[in-house]
Steps between C-alpha positions, in 0.01 A plus 500: 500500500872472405551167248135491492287505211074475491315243386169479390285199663429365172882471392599373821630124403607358864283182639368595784582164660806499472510871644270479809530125571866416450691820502301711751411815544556813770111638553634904633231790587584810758340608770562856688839492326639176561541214255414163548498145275487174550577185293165294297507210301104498445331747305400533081461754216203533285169671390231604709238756457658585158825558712866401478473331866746368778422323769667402840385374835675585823404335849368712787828496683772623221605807599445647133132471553483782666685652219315433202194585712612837552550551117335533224814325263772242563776397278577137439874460402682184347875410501758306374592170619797648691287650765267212602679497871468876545113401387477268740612706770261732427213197499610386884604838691237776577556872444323537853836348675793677278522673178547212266498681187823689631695154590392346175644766305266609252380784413197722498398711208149638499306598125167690565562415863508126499835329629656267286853323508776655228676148566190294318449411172158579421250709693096546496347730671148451628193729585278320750141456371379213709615309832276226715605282778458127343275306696498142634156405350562627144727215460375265267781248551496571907799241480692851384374670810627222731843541340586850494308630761509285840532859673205633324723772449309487119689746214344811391474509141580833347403586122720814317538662194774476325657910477816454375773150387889577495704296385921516494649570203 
């Protein structure tokens, strides 16, 4: 937690726009001792069930599935600007071909035994409450369905309590 300092959910000030839909995010959970994350750019913050919430999606194919399956927390980590190419490398190459957190340099710190990244800016880390495969005939607008999911390879939705918000000093 070196350079880090907590924040409570109430105080924290960032948009969460601006965080998840134009600067990114690395989703990271562990299974049987190994680390994996991947890049999102979908995803929110709120209140649900009288809880600090976040919430991501990941398709049935991501390798990180499996990982934040096989947990019961996952830390979502933001960065500077600087790093939006190693972000994108970790968006297009899977951790089931090569260890891509190695090759793009960053690196792994774990509080209460959730990976994060010491490289970001500001971390949250999550307790799954909630997680549901979306399905095509909840759509209300099934234009949306047609768009993003020609593959029917439909998002699961995952709901978690926010634990824990570091931010740099």
């Amino acid at each position: 937690m070196s350079n880090f300092k907590e924040v409570k959910p109430e105080q924290f000030e960032h948009s969460p726009f601006k965080l998840i839909g134009k600067d990114w995010m690395l989703i990271a959970a562990e299974k049987d001792g190994t680390v994996n994350t991947m890049t999102a750019s979908w995803g929110g913050l709120g209140v649900m069930w009288g809880k600090n919430v976040a919430y991501i999606v990941i398709r049935p194919q991501r390798y990180t599935k499996e990982f934040i399956d096989n947990s019961d927390t996952f830390s979502l980590t933001f960065f500077a600007d600087s790093f939006k190419k190693q972000l994108s490398y970790l968006g297009t190459v899977s951790g089931r071909d090569e260890d891509k957190i190695q090759k793009s340099n960053l690196t792994v710190l774990h509080t209460s035994n959730t990976p994060y990244f010491e490289e970001g800016n500001i971390v949250i880390f999550c307790h799954k409450l909630y997680a549901q495969k979306l399905k095509p005939e909840c759509f209300i607008s099934p234009e949306l369905n047609e768009k993003w999911y020609p593959d029917i390879d439909h998002h699961t939705l995952y709901i978690a309590e926010i634990t824990n918000i570091l931010v740099k000093e």
